[in-house]
C-alpha positions as CSV (number, residue, x, y, z in Angstrom):
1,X,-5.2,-2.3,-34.0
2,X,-4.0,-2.2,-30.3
3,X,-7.6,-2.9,-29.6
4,X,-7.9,-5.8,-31.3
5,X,-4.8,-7.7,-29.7
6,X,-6.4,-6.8,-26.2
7,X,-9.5,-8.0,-27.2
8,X,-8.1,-11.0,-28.2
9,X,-6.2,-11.7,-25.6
10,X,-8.7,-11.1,-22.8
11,X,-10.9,-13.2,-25.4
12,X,-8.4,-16.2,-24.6
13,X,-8.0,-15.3,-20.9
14,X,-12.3,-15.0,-19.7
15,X,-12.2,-17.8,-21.9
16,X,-10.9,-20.3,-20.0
17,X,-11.0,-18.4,-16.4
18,X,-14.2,-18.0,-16.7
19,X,-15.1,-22.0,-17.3
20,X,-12.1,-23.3,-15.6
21,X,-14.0,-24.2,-12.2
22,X,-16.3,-26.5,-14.1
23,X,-13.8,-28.0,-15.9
24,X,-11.8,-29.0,-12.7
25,X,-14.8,-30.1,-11.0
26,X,-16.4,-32.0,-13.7
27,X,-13.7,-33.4,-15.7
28,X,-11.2,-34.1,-13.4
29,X,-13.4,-34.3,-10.5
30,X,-11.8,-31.6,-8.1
31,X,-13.4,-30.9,-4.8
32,X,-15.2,-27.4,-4.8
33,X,-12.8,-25.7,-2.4
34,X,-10.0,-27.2,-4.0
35,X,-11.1,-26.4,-7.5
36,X,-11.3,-22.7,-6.8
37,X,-8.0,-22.5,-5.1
38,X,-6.5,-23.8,-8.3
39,X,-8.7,-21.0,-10.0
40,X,-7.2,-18.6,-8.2
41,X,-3.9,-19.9,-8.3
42,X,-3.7,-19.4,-12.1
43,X,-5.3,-16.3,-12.7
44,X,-2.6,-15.4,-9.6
45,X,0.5,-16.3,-11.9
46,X,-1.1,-15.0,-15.0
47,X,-1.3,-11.6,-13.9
48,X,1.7,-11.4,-12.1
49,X,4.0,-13.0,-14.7
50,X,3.3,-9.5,-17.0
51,X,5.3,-7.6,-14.3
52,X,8.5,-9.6,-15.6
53,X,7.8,-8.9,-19.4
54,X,7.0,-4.6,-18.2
55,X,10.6,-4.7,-16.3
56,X,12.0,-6.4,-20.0
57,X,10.0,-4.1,-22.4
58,X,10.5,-0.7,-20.0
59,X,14.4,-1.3,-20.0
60,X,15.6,-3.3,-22.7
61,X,13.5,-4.7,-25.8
62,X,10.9,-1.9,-25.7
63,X,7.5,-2.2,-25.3
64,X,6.3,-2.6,-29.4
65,X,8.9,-5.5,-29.5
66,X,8.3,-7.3,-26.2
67,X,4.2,-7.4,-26.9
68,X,5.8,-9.5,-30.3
69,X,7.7,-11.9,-28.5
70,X,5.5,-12.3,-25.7
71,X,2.4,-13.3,-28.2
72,X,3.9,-16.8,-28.5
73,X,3.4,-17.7,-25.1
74,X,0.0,-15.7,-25.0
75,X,1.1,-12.8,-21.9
76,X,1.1,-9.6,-23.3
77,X,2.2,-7.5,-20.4
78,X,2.3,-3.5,-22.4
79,X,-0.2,-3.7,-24.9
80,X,-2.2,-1.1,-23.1
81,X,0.3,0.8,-22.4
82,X,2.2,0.6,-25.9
83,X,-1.4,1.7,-27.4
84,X,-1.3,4.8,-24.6
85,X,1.9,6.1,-25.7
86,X,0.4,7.3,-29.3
87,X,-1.1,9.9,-27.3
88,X,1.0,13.1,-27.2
89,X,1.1,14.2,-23.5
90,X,2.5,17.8,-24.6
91,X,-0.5,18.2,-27.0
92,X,-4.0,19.1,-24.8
93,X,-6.0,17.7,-26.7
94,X,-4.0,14.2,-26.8
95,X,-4.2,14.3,-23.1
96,X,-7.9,15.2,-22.6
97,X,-8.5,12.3,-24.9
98,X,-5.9,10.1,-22.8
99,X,-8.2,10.7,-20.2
100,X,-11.3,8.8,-22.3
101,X,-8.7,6.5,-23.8
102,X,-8.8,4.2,-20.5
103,X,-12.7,4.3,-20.7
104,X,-13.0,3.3,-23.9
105,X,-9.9,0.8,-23.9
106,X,-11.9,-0.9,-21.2
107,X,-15.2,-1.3,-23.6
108,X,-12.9,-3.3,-26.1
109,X,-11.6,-5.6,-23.0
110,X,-15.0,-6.3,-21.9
111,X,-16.3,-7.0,-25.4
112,X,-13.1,-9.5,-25.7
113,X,-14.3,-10.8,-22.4
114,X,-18.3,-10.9,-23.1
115,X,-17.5,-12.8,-26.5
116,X,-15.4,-15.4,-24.6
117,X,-18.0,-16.2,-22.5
118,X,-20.8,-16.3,-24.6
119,X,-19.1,-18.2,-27.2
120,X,-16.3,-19.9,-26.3
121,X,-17.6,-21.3,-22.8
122,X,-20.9,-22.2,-24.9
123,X,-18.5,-24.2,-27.2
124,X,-16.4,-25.8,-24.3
125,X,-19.8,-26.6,-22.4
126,X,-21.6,-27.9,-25.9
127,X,-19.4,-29.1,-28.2
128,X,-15.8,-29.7,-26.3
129,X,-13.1,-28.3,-24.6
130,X,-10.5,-28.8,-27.5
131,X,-13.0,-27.2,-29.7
132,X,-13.2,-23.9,-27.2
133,X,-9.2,-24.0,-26.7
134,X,-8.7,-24.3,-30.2
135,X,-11.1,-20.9,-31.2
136,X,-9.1,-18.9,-28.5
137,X,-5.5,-20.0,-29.9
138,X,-7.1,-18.5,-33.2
139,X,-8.7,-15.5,-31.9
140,X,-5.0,-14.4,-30.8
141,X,-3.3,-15.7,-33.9
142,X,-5.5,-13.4,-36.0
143,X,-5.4,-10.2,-33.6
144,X,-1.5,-10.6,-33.8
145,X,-1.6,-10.6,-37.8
146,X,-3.5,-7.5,-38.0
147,X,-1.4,-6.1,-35.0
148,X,1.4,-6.1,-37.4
149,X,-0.1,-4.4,-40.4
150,X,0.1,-1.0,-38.9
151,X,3.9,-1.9,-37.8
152,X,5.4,1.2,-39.7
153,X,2.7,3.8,-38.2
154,X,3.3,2.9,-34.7
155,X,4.8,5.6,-32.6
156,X,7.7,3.5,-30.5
157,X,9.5,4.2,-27.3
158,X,13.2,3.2,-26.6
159,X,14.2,1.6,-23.8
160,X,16.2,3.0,-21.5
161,X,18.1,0.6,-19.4
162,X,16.9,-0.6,-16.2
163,X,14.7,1.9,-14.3
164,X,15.4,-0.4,-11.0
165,X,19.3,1.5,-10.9
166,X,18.3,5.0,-11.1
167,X,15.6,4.0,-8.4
168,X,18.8,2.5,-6.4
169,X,21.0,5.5,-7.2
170,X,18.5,7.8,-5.0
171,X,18.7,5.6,-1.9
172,X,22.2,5.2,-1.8
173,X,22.8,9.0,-2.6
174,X,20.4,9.6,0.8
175,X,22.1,7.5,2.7
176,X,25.7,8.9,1.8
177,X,24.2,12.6,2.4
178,X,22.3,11.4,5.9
179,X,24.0,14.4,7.2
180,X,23.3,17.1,4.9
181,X,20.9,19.2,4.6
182,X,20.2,22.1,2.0
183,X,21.4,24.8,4.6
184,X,23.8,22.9,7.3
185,X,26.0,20.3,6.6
186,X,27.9,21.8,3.5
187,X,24.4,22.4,1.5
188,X,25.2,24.3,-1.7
189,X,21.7,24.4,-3.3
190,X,19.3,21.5,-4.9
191,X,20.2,19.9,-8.4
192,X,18.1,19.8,-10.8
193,X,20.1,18.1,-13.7
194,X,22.5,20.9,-15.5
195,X,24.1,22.9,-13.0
196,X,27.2,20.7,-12.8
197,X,27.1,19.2,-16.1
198,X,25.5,20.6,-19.4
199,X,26.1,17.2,-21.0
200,X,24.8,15.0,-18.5
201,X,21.4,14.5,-20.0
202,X,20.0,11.3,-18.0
203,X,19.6,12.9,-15.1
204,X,16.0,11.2,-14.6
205,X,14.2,8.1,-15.0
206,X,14.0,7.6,-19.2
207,X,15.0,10.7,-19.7
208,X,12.1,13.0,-19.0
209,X,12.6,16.0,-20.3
210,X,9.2,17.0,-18.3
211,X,9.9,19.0,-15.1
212,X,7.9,17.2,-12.1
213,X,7.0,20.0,-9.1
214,X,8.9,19.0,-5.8
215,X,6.7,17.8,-2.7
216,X,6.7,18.0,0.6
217,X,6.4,14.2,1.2
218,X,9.3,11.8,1.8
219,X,11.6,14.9,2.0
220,X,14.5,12.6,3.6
221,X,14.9,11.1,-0.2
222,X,15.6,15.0,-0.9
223,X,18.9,14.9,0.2
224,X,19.8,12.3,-2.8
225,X,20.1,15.9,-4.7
226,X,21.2,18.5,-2.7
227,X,25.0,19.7,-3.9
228,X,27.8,19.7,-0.9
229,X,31.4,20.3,-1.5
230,X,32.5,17.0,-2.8
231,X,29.9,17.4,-5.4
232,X,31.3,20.8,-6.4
233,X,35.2,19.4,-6.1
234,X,34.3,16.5,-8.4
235,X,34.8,16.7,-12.3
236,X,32.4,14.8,-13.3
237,X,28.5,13.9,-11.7
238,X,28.9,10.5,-9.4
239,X,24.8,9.4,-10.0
240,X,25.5,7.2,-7.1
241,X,26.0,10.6,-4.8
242,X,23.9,13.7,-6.5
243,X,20.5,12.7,-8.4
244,X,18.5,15.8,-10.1
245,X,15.1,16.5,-8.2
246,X,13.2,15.2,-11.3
247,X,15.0,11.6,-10.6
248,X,14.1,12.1,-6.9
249,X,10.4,12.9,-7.5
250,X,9.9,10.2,-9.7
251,X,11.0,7.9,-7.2
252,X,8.7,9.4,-4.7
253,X,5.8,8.9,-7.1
254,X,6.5,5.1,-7.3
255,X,6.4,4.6,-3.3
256,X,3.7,6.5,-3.0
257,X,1.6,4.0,-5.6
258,X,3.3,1.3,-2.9
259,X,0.6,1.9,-0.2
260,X,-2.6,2.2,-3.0
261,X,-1.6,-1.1,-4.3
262,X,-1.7,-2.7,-0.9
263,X,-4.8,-1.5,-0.2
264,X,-6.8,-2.2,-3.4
265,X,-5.6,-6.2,-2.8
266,X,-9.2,-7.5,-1.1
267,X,-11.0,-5.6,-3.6
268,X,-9.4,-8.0,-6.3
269,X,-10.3,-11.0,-3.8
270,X,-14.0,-10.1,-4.3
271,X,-13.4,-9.9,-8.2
272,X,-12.2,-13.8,-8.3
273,X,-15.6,-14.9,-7.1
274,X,-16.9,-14.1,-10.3
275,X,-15.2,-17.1,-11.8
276,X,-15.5,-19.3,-9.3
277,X,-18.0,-19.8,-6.3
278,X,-20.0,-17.5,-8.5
279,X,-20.0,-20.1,-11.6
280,X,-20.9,-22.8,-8.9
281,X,-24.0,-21.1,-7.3
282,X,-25.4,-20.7,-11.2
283,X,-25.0,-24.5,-11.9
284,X,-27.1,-25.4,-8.6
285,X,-30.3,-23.3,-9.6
286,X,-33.1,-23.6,-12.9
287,X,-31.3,-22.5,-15.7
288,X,-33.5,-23.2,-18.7
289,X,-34.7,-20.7,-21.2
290,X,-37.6,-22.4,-23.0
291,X,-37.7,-26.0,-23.3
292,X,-34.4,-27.0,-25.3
293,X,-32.2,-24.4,-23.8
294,X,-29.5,-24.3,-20.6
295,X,-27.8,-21.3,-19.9
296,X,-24.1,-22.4,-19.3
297,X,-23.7,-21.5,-15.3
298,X,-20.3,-19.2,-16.2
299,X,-22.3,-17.7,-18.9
300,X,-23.5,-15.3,-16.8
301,X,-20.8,-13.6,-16.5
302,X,-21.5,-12.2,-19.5
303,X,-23.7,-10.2,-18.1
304,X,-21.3,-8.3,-16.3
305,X,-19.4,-7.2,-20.2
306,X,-22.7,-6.3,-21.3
307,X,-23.5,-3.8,-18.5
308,X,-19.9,-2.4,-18.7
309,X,-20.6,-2.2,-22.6
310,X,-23.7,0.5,-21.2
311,X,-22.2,1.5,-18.5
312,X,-18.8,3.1,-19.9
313,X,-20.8,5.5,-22.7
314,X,-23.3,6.4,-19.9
315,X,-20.7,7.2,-17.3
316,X,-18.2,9.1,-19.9
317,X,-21.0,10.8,-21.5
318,X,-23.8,11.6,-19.1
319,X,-21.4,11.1,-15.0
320,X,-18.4,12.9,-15.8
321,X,-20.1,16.1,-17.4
322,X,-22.4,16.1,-14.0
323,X,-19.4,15.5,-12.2
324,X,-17.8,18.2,-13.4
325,X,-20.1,21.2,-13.2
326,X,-20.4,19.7,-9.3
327,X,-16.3,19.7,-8.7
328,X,-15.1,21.5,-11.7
329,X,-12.5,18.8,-12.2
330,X,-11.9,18.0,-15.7
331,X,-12.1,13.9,-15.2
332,X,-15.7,14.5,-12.9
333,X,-14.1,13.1,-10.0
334,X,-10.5,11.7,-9.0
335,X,-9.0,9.0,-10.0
336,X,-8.7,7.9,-6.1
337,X,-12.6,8.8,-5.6
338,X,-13.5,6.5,-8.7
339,X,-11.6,3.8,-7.4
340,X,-13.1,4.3,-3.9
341,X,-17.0,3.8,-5.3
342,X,-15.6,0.5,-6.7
343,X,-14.0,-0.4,-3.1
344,X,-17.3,0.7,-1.9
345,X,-19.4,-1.1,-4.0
346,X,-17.4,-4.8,-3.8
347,X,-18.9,-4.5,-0.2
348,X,-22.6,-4.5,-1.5
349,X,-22.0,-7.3,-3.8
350,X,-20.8,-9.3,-1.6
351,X,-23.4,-8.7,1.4
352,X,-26.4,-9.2,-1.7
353,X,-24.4,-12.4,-2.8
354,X,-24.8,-13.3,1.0
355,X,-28.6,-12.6,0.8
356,X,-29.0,-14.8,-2.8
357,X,-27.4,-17.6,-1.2
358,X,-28.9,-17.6,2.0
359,X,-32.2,-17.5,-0.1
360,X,-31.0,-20.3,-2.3
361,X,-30.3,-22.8,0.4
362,X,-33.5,-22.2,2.2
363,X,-35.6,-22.9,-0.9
364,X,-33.4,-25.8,-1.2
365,X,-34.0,-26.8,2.3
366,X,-38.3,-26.0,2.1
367,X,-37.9,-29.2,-1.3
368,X,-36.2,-31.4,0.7
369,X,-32.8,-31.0,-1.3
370,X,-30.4,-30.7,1.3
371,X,-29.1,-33.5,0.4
372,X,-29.6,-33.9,-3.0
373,X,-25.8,-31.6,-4.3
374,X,-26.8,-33.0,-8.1
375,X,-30.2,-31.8,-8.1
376,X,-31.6,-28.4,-9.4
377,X,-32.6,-26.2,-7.0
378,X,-36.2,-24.8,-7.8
379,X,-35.2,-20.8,-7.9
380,X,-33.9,-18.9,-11.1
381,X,-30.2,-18.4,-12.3
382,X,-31.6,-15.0,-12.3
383,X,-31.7,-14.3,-9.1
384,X,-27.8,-14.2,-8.9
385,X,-28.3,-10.7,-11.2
386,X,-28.0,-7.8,-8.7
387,X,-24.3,-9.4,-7.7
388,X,-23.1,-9.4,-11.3
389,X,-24.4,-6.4,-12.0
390,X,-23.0,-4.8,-9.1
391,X,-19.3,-6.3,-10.4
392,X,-20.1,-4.6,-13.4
393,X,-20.2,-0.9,-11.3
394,X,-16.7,-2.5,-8.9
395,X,-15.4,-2.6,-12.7
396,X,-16.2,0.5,-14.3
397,X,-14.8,2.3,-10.9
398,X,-12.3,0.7,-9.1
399,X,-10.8,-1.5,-12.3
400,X,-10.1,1.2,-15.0
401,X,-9.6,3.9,-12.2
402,X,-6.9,1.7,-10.8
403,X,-5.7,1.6,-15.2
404,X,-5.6,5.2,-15.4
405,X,-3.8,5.8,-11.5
406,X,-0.9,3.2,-12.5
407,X,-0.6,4.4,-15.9
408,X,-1.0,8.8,-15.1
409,X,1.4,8.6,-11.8
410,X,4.4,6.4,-12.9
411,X,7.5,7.9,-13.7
412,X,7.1,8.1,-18.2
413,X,9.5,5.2,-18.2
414,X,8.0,2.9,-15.8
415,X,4.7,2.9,-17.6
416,X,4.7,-0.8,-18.5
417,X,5.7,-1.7,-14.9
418,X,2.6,0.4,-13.8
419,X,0.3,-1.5,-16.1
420,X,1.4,-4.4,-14.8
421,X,1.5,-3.4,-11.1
422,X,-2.2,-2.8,-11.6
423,X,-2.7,-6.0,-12.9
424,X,-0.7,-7.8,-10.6
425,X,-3.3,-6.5,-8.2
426,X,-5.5,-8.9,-9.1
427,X,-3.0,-11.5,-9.3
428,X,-1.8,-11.2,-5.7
429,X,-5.3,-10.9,-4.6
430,X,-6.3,-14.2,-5.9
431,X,-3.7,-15.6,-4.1
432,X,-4.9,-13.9,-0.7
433,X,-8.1,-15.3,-1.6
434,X,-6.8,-18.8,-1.9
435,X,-5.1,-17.8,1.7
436,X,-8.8,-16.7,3.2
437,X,-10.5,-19.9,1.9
438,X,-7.5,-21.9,3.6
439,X,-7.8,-19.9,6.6
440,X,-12.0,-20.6,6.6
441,X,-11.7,-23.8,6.3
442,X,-9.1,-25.0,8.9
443,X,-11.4,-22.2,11.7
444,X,-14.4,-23.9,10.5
445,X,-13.4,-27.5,10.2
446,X,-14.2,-27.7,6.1
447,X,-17.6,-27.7,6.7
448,X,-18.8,-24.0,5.3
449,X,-16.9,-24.9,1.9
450,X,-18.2,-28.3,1.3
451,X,-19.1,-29.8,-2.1
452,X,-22.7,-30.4,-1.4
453,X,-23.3,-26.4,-2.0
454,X,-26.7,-27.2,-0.5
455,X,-24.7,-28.3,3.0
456,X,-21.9,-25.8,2.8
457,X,-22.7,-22.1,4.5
458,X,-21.2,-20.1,1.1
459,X,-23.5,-17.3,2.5
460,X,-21.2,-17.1,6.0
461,X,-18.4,-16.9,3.7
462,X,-19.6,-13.9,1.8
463,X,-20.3,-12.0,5.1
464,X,-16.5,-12.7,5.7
465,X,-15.7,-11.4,2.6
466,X,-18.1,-8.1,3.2
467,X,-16.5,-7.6,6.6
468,X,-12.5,-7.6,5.4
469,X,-13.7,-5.3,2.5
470,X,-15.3,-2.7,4.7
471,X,-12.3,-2.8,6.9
472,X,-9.7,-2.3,4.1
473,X,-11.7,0.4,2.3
474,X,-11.1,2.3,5.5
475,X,-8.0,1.9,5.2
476,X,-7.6,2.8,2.0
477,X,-9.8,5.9,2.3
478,X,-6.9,6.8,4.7
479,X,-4.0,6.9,2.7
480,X,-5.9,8.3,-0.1
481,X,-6.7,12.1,1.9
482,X,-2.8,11.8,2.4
483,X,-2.0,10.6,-1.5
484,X,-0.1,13.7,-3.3
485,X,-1.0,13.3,-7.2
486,X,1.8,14.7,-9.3
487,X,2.1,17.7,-11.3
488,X,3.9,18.7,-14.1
489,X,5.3,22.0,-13.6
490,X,4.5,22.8,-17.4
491,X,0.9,21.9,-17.4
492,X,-1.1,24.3,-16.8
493,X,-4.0,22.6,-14.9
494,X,-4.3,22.6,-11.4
495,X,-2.8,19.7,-9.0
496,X,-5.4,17.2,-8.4
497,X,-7.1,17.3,-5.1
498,X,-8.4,13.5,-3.5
């Protein structure tokens, strides 16, 4: 049932990102460059908006309650993560399957996705927009209703008051104990949430009753729980002075997600093509199928949901078992190495989106098109395959790797944040993208970006594109060899190795 309200939802959302460039261009007339900032703009707020409804759901309403209320205004910020927490971490076989859960979760958001673009765009391109809008308002209207059936079923977490405080508490605590240390300074040992108080139970964030293994990184925050003599003297705990270690770890584990979100940023910037320059390069090129049909230019993108639709059985079933008798990790690789080969592979699609174009204009060029921006240029829709196919691999990768990191290493009552940290990703990166296509156009004088694709130098822009994606996967292959995964002292599997 959780499945359904995601499908739904990303039903409603490909179905109108995924047409909305045409729509501003054709309907209301939008220069290109323009059109695709707005693009950007909106699918910037609409993933970033979710991280307000995680920080409400994660420490007041709850997350079952918040995805209710947050129907009506179509951002459902937890649903993913609501639908994780029916898996029992404590139970080995819940979290084994936890493991697939992201896979297959990610099937149902690309079928959502596929359907949207091969019907709903059809309908907005065919019939009318208000038809198209009107099919998505009822897609989520009906995944809500049968949402709701399984209401009593539905295993619920309470929230626990704002995670943000206890987050605050360790930072102050460090900087009251600057000069303490756990065997000078009045050091009398390391709390860890019941020597001083057997009734103080929320001595972490929600309440974990999970103990997290200390780490050698950030150790000045490990002064927020190391006992001195004031600590001892006082009646009661002062959280504002002495934090347990698990508290302390769990805010290490959110800074160090800090650096990996930073870094997966221009890999979202590559994503946003798909709905925009993309979508434009299809409407310039011979899209018949027989002599009736025209393939919708954004329909392609449905090409992209139906290789993720192969590509997630073949990679759970057929990669991760040949992964695993290779590294003898129980997931085939890392959660950082899978979203690596999508970081790696958003460079390829770009540089053979270069290559398409550059091979677009020239045939446009040999029939005397150049200037000609309404004309159909004589070279298949077709040829812009390899480049959605190859976002199909970024998604499989980098996009449910980057699901499973946010979800698997935030503190148990941050989860909703996490989700929507990872999906803020894309959010802010649409907006850096709208900030590179600014930047290209004031170096270059508007003249690579132009309307008249046929004019413009779309191709030189890709190579841009390529060239700030190889140097930030550098980066990011840099802080990932110094990324610490965390570790639960009671499970029994090993720590997690990049």
């Amino acid at each position: 049932m959780h499945a359904v309200v995601e499908m739904a939802q990303r039903f409603a959302y490909y179905g109108l990102a995924g047409n909305l460039i045409q729509y501003l261009t054709n309907v209301l007339n939008e220069p290109t460059a323009t059109a695709a900032q707005d693009v950007n703009n909106w699918v910037g707020i609409s993933s970033i908006f979710p991280l307000l409804g995680a920080f409400v759901a994660d420490s007041y309403l709850g997350r079952f309650n918040t995805i209710l209320l947050s129907s009506f205004i179509y951002f459902m910020p937890c649903v993913q993560t609501f639908a994780a927490d029916q898996f029992d971490e404590r139970n080995p076989k819940d979290k084994d399957a936890k493991s697939s859960f992201f896979n297959w979760w990610y099937l149902g958001i690309v079928f959502g996705a596929s359907a949207a673009v091969l019907v709903a765009i059809y309908l907005q391109d065919n019939v009318g927009w208000a038809v198209g809008f009107g099919v998505m308002a009822g897609a989520l209207a009906l995944a809500l209703a049968i949402f709701l059936i399984g209401i009593k079923r539905y295993r619920k977490q309470a929230p626990v008051g704002s995670p943000f405080t206890t987050v605050a508490q360790v930072f102050v605590a460090t900087a009251r104990k600057w000069r303490v240390s756990e065997t000078h300074g009045g050091g009398r040992g390391i709390y860890h949430g019941h020597e001083l108080d057997d009734d103080d139970k929320r001595t972490d964030i929600g309440q974990s009753k999970r103990t997290i293994a200390r780490t050698n990184q950030l150790r000045f925050l490990d002064k927020a729980m190391i006992i001195d003599e004031i600590d001892l003297a006082s009646r009661e705990r002062n959280p504002w002075r002495l934090c347990s270690l698990n508290q302390v770890e769990e805010v290490k584990l959110v800074i160090r997600l800090i650096p990996i979100w930073l870094s997966c940023l221009m890999f979202s910037c590559i994503l946003v093509q798909l709905h925009t320059f993309f979508t434009k390069q299809g409407s310039t090129m011979r899209r018949s199928i027989g002599s009736n049909f025209q393939v919708p230019p954004a329909s392609l993108q449905s090409l992209v949901g139906l290789s993720i639709l192969v590509a997630v059985p073949v990679y759970e079933r057929i990669f991760v078992p040949l992964a695993r008798r290779i590294t003898g990790h129980r997931s085939g690789i890392t959660m950082l190495q899978r979203i690596g080969i999508g970081l790696f592979t958003s460079i390829l699609t770009m540089i053979v989106a270069a290559l398409v174009e550059a091979k677009r204009v020239r045939t446009a060029r040999e029939n005397g098109l150049i200037d000609s921006p309404k004309a159909i240029v004589p070279i298949s829709i077709w040829w812009l395959l390899p480049q959605y196919l190859l976002v199909s691999i970024c998604d499989v990768f980098g996009i449910v790797g980057l699901q499973e990191l946010f979800y698997d290493q935030m503190p148990e009552a941050m989860r909703s944040i996490g989700a929507a940290a990872y999906i803020s990703i894309i959010g802010v990166g649409s907006f850096i993208n709208t900030g590179v296509i600014e930047v290209v156009e004031a170096i270059t004088h508007r003249s690579w970006l132009v309307d008249n694709l046929n004019r413009a130098h779309l191709d030189y822009f890709y190579w841009v594109l390529a060239g700030l994606s190889a140097l930030n996967l550098c980066v990011f292959i840099w802080i990932a060899k110094r990324f610490v995964y965390k570790k639960v002292l009671e499970d029994e599997s090993k720590e997690e190795v990049c």
